[in-house]
C-alpha positions as a Markdown table, in Angstrom:
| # | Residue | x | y | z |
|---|---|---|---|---|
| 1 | Unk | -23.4 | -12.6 | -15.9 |
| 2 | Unk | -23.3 | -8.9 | -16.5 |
| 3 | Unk | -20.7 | -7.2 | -14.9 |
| 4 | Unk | -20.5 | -3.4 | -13.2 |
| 5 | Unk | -18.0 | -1.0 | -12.2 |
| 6 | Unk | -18.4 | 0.9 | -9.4 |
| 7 | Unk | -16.9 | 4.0 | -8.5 |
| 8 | Unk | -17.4 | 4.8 | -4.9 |
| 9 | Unk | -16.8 | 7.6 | -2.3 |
| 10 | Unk | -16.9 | 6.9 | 1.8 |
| 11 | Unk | -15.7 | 8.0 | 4.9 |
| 12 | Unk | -13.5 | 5.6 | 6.5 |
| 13 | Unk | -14.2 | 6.7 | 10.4 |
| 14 | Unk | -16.9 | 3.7 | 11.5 |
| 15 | Unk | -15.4 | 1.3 | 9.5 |
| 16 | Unk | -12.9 | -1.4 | 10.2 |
| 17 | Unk | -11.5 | -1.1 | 7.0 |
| 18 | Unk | -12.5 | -2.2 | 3.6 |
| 19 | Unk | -12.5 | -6.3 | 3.5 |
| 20 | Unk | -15.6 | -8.4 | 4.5 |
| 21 | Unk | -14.8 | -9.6 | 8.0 |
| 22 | Unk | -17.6 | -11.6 | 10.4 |
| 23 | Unk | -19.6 | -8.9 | 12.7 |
| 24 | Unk | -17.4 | -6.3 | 11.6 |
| 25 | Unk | -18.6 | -3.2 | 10.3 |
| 26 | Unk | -17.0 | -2.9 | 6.6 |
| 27 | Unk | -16.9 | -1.2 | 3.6 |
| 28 | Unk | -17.1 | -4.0 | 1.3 |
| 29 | Unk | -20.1 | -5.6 | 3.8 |
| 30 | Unk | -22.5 | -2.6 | 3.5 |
| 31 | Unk | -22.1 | -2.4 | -0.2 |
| 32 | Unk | -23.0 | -6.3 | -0.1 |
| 33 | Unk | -25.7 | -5.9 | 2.3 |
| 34 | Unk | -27.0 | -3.1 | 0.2 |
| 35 | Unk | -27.0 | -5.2 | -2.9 |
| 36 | Unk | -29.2 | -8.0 | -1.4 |
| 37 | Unk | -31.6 | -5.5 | -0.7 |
| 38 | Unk | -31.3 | -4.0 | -4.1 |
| 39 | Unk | -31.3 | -7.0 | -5.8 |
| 40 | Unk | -32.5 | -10.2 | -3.9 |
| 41 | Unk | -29.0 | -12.2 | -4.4 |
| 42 | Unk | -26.0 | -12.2 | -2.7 |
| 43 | Unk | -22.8 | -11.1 | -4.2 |
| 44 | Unk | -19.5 | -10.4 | -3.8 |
| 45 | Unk | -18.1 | -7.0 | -4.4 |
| 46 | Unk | -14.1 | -6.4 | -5.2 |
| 47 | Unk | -12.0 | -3.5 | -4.6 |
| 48 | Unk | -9.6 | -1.8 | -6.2 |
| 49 | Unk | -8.1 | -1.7 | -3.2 |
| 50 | Unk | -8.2 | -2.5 | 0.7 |
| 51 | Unk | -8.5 | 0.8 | 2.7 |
| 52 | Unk | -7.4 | -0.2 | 6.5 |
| 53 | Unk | -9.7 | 1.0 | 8.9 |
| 54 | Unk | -10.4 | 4.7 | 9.1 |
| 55 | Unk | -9.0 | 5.3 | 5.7 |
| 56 | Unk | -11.3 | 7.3 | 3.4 |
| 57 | Unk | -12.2 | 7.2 | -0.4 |
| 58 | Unk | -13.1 | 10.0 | -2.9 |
| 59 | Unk | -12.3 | 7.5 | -6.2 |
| 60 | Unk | -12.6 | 3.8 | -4.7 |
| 61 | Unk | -13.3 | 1.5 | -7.7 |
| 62 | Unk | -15.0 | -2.0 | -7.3 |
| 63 | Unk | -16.8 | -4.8 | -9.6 |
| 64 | Unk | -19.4 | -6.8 | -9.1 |
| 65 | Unk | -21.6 | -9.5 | -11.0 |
| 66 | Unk | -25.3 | -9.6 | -11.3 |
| 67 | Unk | -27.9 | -12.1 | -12.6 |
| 68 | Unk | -29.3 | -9.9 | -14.9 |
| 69 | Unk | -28.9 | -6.9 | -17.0 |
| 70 | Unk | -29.6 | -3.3 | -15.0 |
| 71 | Unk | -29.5 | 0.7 | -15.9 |
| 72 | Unk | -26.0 | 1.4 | -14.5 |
| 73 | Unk | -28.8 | 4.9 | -13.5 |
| 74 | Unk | -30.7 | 2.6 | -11.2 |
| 75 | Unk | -28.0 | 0.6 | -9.7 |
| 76 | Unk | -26.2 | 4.1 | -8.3 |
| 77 | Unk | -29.8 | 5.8 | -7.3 |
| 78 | Unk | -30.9 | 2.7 | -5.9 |
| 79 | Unk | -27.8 | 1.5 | -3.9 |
| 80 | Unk | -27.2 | 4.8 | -2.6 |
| 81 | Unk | -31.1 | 4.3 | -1.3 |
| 82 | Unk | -29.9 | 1.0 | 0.1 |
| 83 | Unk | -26.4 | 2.1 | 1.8 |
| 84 | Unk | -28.0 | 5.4 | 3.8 |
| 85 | Unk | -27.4 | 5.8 | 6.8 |
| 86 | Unk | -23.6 | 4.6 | 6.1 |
| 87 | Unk | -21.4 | 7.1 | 5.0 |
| 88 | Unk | -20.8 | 5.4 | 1.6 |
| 89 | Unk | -21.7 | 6.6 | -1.9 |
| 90 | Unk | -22.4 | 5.2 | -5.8 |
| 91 | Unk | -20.7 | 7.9 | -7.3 |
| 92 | Unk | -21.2 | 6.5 | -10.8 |
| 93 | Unk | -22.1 | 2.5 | -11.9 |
| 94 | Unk | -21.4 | 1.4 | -15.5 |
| 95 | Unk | -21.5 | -2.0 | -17.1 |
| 96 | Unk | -17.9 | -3.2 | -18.2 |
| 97 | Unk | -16.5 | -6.6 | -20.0 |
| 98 | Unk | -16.2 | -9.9 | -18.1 |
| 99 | Unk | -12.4 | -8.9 | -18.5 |
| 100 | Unk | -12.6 | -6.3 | -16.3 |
| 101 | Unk | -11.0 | -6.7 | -13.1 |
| 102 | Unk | -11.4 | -3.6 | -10.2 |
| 103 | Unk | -7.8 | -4.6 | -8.8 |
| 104 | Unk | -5.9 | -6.3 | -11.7 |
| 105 | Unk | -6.9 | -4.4 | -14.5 |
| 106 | Unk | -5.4 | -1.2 | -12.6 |
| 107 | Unk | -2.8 | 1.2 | -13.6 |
| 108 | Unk | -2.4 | 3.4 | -11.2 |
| 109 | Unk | -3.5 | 4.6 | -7.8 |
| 110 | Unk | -3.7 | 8.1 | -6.4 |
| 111 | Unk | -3.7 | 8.8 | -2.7 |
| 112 | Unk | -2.8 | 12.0 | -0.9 |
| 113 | Unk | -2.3 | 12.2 | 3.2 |
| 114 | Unk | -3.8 | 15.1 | 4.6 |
| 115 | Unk | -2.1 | 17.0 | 7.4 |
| 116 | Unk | -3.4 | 20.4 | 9.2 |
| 117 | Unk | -0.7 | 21.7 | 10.6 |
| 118 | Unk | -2.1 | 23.7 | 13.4 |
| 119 | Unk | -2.0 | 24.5 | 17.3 |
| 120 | Unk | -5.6 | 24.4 | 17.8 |
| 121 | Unk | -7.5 | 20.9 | 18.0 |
| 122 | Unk | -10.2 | 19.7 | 15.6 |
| 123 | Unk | -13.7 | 20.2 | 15.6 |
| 124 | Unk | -14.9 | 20.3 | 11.9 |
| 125 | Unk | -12.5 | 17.8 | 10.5 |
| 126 | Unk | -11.6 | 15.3 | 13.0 |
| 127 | Unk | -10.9 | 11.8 | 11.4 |
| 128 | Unk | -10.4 | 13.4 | 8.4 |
| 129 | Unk | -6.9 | 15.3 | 8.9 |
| 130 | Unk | -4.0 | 13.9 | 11.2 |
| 131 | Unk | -3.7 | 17.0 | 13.7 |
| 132 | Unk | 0.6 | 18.4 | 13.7 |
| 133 | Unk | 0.9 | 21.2 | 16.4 |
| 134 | Unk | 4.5 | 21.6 | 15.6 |
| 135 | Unk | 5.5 | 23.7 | 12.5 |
| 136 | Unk | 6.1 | 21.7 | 9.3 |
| 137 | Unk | 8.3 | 22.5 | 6.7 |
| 138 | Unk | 6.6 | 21.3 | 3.6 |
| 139 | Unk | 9.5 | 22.0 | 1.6 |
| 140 | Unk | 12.5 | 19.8 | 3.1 |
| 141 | Unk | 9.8 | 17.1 | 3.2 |
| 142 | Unk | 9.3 | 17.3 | -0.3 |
| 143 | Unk | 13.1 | 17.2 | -0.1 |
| 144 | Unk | 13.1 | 14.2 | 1.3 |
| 145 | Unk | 10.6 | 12.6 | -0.8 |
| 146 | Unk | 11.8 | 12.6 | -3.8 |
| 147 | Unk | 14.8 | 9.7 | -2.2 |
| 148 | Unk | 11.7 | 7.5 | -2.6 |
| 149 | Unk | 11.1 | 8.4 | -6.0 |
| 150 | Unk | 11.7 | 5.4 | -8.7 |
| 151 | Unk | 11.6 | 1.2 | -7.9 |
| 152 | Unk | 13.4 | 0.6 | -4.9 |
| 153 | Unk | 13.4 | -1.9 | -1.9 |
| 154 | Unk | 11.0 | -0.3 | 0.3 |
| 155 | Unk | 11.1 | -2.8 | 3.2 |
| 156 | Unk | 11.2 | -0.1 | 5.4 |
| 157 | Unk | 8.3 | 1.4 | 4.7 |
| 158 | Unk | 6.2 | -2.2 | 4.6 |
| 159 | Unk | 3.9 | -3.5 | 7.2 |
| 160 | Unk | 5.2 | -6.3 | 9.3 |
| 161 | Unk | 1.9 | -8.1 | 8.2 |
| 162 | Unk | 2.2 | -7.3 | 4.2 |
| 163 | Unk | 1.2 | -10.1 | 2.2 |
| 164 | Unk | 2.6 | -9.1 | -1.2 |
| 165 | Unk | 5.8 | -11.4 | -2.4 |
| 166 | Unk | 8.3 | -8.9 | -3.0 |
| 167 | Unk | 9.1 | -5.4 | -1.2 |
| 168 | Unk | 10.1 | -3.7 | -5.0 |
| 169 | Unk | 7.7 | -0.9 | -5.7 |
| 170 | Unk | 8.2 | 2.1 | -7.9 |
| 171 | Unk | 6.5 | 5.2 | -6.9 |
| 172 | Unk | 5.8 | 7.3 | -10.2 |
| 173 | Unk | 4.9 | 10.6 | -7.8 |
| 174 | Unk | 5.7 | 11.4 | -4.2 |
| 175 | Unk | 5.1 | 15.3 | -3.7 |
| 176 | Unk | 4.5 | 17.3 | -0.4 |
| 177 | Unk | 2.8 | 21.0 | -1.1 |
| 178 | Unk | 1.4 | 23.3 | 1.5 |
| 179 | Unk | -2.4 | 25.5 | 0.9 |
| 180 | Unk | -2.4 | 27.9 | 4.3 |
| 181 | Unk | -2.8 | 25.2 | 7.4 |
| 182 | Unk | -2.9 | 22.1 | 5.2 |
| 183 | Unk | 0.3 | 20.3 | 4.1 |
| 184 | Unk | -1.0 | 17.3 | 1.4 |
| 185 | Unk | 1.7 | 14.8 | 0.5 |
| 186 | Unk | 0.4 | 13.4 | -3.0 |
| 187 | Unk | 1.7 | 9.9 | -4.3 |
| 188 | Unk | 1.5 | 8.0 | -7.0 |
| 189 | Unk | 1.8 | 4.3 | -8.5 |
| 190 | Unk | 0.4 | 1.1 | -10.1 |
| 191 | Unk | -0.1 | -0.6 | -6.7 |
| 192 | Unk | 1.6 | 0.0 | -2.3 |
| 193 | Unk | 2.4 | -2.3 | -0.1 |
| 194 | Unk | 0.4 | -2.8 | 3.3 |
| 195 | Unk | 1.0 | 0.5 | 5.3 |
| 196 | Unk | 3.2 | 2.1 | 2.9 |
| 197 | Unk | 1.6 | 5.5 | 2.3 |
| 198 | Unk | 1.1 | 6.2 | 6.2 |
| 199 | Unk | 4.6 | 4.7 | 6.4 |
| 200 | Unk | 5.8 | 7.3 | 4.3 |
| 201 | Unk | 3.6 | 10.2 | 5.6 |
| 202 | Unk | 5.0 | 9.5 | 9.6 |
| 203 | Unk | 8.5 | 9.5 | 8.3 |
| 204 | Unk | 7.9 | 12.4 | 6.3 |
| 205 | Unk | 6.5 | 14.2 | 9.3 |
| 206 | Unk | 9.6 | 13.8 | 11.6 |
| 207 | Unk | 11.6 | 15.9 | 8.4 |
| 208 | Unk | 9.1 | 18.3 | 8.8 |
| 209 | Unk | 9.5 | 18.8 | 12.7 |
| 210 | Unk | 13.0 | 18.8 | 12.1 |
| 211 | Unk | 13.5 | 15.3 | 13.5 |
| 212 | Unk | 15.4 | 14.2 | 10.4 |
| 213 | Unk | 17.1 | 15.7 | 7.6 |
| 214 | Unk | 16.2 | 14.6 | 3.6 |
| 215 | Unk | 19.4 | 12.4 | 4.0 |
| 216 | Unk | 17.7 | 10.4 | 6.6 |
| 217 | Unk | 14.9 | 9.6 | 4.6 |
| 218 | Unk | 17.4 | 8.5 | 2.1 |
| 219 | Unk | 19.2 | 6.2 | 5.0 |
| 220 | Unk | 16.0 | 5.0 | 5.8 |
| 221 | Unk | 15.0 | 3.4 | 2.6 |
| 222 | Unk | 18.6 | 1.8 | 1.9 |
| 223 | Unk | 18.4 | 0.2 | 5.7 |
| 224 | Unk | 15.5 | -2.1 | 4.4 |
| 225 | Unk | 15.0 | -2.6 | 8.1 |
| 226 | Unk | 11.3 | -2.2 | 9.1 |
| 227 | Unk | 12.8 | -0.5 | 12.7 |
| 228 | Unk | 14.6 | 2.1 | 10.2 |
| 229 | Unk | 10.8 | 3.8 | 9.7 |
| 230 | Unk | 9.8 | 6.9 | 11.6 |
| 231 | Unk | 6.0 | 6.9 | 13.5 |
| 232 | Unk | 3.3 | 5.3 | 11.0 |
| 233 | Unk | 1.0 | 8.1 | 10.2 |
| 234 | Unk | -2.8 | 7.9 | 12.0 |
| 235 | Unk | -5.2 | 6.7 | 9.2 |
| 236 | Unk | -7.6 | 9.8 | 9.1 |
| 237 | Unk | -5.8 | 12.0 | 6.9 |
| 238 | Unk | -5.2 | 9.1 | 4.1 |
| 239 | Unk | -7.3 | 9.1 | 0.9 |
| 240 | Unk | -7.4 | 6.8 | -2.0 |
| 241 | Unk | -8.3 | 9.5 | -4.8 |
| 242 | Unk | -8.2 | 7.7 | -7.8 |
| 243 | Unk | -7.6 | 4.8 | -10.0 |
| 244 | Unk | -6.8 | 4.8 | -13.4 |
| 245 | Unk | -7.6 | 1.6 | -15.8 |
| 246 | Unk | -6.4 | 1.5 | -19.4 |
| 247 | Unk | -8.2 | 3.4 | -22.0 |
């Protein structure tokens, strides 16, 4: 069976996260839904990875398996037919080897957490930024992240209801930069634990108030204690930007 990659944009806001769930609204079951109107057959789409609800995409990457052979043109103009009114969109289809696998095939995975750091509520961009009234400073957060840096334990920073077998991570790229109101933490690595990003970002956030100092962050990690994390982060600001596959 011919095989496609998908590379896909959405906003997470109506959706309760990525994974196929019964009379949920989903990611994964509109693109499905969407392909058995495209196609006539039910199929299974796979992810790259699996946004929690409210958690956006600009680079999500998914496979899927078709009977026949299609123009990768006419799978992205015709499932992006298929998936309006849902925020979701084909940003590019191409056919790929049996061998390729959206999640195990990956390399890496970008996100960044968005953070407007401002008095004022929001009207434009709300569910897409996680509102701070209190002053940040961007730069003893990046201060603190770079204790995370490397493979470490991260226990602390792990969902109570993560699946994955071990808490050992290494995170290639954890940086926190400010552009006028908005303070983007950027991180990098081949694969995150449940929750570990907005883990990250809420810790991250009390350095910023002035909550904690960098050392805390560095306590933090070393407890390997779940209760050692600060607030996790709301999940409108997070964005899964990329993911890179080998050449």
């Amino acid at each position: 069976m011919p095989r496609y990659k998908l590379t896909i944009e959405y906003d997470g806001s109506p959706f309760l996260g990525w994974q196929v769930q019964d009379s949920s609204l989903t990611v994964a079951g509109v693109l499905e839904a969407a392909f058995e109107k495209l196609s006539g057959e039910r199929v299974k789409v796979s992810g790259a990875g699996r946004t929690d609800a409210g958690v956006h995409a600009r680079g999500q990457v998914a496979h899927v398996d078709l009977s026949k052979e299609w123009e990768a043109d006419v799978i992205r103009d015709g499932m992006n037919a298929h998936l309006r009114p849902d925020p979701v969109a084909i940003l590019s289809a191409e056919k790929v080897s049996e061998g390729f696998d959206a999640r195990f095939s990956a390399v890496k995975r970008h996100y960044v957490y968005r953070i407007l750091n401002r008095r004022s509520d929001l009207a434009l961009d709300r569910s897409r930024f996680w509102r701070v009234a209190r002053p940040l400073d961007e730069q003893k957060m990046h201060e603190a992240a770079q204790h995370l840096v490397g493979n470490h334990d991260f226990t602390t920073f792990r969902s109570t209801e993560c699946q994955a077998k071990s808490p050992l991570k290494t995170l290639d790229v954890l940086n926190v930069t400010r552009d006028g109101e908005e303070v983007r933490i950027e991180t990098s690595a081949r694969s995150f634990l449940h929750n570990q990003v907005r883990s990250i970002a809420g810790s991250l956030e009390q350095v910023g108030e002035g909550r904690w100092t960098p050392a805390d962050m560095k306590r933090a990690l070393e407890a390997r204690d779940r209760s050692a994390c600060g607030p996790v982060a709301p999940p409108d600001g997070l964005y899964l930007m990329r993911v890179d596959y080998p050449k």
